[in-house]
C-alpha positions as CSV (number, residue, x, y, z in Angstrom):
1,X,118.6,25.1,120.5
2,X,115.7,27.8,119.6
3,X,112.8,25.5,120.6
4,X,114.7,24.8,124.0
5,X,114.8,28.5,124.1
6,X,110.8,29.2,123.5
7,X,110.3,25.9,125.6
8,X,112.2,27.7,128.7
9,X,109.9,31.1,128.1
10,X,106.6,29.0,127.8
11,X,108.0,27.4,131.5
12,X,108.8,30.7,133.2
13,X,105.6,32.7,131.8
14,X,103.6,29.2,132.5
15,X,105.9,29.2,136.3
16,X,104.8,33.0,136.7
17,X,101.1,32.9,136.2
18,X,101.3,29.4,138.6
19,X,102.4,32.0,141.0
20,X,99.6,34.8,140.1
21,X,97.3,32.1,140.3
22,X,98.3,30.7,143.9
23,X,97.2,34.0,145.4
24,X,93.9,34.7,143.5
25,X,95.8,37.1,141.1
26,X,95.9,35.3,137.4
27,X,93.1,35.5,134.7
28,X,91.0,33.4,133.4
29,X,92.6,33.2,129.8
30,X,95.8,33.0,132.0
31,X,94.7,30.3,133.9
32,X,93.2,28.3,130.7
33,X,96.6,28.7,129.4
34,X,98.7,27.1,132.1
35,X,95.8,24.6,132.4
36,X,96.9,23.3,128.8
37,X,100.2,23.8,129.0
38,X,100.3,21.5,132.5
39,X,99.1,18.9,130.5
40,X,102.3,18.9,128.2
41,X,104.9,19.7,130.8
42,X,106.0,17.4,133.5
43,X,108.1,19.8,135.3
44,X,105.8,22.4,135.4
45,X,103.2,20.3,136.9
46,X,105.9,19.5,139.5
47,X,106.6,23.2,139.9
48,X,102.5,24.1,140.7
49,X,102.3,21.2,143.2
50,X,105.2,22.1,145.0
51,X,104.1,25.8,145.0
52,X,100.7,24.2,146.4
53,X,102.2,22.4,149.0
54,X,104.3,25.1,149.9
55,X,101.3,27.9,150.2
56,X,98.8,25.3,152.0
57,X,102.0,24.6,155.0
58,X,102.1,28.2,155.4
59,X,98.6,28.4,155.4
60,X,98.5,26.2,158.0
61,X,101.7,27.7,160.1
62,X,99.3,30.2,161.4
63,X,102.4,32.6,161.4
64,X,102.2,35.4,163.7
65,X,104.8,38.4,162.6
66,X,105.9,41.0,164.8
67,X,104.7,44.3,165.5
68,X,106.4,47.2,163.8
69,X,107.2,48.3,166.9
70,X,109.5,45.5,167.8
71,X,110.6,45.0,164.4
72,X,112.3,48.9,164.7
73,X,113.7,48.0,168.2
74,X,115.0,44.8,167.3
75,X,116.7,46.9,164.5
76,X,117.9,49.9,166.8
77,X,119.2,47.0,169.3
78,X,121.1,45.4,166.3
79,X,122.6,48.6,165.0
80,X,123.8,49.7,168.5
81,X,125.8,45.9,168.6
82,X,126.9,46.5,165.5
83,X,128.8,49.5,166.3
84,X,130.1,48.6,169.4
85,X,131.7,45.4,167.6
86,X,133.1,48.0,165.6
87,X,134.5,50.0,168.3
């Protein structure tokens, strides 16, 4: 039960620095280490391609997000139905 315990933390530190690494953000050591550690564990290897897939479709989305301005009438809109439900 104690080495399913360290193997859980070695998956989550080796999940987080996938993650840090994905957006330009994880060290070379770091990425050294996940590099080895990929090559010992199937479902973390499963885990960085899906997170690759993942961040190259919403890559290619080409989302466009709305303007704060909208955002905060969209939310004063929302509030004023919410309180006329309530009413």
């Amino acid at each position: 039960m104690n080495t399913q315990i360290k193997i859980n933390k070695a998956c989550e530190k080796a999940n987080h620095v996938c993650d840090k690494s994905q957006y330009k953000e994880a060290t070379f050591l770091e990425k050294i280490k996940l590099n080895i550690h990929l090559i010992f564990c199937k479902a973390c290897r499963k885990y960085s391609s899906n997170n690759q897939k993942l961040t190259k479709k919403m890559h290619d989305a080409n989302v466009e997000c709305m303007h704060r301005e909208e955002k905060k009438a969209l939310k004063e809109n929302l509030k004023k139905a919410i309180k006329e439900q309530q009413n």
